[in-house]
N, C-alpha and C positions, 0 to 999 in steps of 0.2 A: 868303390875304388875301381880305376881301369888297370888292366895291367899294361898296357902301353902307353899310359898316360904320364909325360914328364913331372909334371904339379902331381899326382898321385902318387911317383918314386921320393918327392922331396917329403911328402907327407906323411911316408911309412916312413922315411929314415934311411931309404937306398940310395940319395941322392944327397951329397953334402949341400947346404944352404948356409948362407951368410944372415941365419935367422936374428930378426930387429922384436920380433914379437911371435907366441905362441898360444891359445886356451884350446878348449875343447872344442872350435868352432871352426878355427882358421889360424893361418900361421901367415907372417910377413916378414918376406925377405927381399933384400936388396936384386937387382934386375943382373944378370950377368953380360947384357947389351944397356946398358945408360945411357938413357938419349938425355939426360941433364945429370950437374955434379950430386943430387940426391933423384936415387930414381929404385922404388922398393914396389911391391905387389902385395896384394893382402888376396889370399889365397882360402879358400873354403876348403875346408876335410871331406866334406862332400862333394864327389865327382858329379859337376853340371855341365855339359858341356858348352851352353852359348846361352847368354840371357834371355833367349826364345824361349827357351826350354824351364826356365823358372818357370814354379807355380805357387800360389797365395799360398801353400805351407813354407814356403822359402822367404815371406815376407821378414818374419826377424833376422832372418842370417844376412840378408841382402842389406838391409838396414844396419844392422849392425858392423856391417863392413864399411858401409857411410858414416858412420859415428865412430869409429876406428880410424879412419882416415888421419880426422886432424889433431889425435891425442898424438898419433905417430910422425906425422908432421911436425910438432911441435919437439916431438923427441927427439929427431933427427938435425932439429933447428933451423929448421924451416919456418917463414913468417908466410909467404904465400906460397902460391904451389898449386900444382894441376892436379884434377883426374880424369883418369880416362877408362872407359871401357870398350872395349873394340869388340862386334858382334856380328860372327860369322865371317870368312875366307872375305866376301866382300867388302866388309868392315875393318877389313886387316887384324882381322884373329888368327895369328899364327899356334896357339896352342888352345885346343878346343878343351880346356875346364876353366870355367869364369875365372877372372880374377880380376881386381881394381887394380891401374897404374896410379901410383902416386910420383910426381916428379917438381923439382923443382930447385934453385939456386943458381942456375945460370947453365948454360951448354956442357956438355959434360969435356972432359980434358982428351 
């Protein structure tokens, strides 16, 4: 955990979230900027801060946030739908702990 890290306060419980999913791995919650009418994050417990920075011991969590993806997709009822990872300042990572964007249903209102 960071302690200035926004996804880190949602993680301990300092930071209320609009949680859609939680286990021992990762939590996902709805986006509080929705760039589409469903637009949620699947969020790791563990503080990474950019997919650079993964390593082969991170292979199941990373995977598993891909295979998360479209159970919760489907929960949210969504039939298609985006992901997105954005990696590092250049890549338009505005909060440096990984997290998958999930979005989709048409432009948000």
């Amino acid at each position: 955990m960071s302690a200035d890290c926004i996804f880190c306060k949602i993680v301990a419980g300092n930071i209320p979230s609009k949680t859609i999913y939680e286990d021992g791995n990762v939590i996902a919650f709805h986006d509080i900027r929705p760039m589409a009418k469903t637009h949620f994050l699947i969020v790791p417990k563990k503080h990474i801060e950019t997919l650079k920075d993964c390593t082969v011991e991170d292979q199941d969590l990373l995977g598993g946030m891909m295979l998360l993806a479209p159970k919760l997709a489907a929960d949210q009822g969504l039939v298609g739908y985006k992901t997105l990872m954005n990696v590092g300042r250049e890549g338009g990572q505005e909060v440096f702990h990984i997290h998958l964007h999930v979005y989709g249903g048409g432009a948000a209102a």
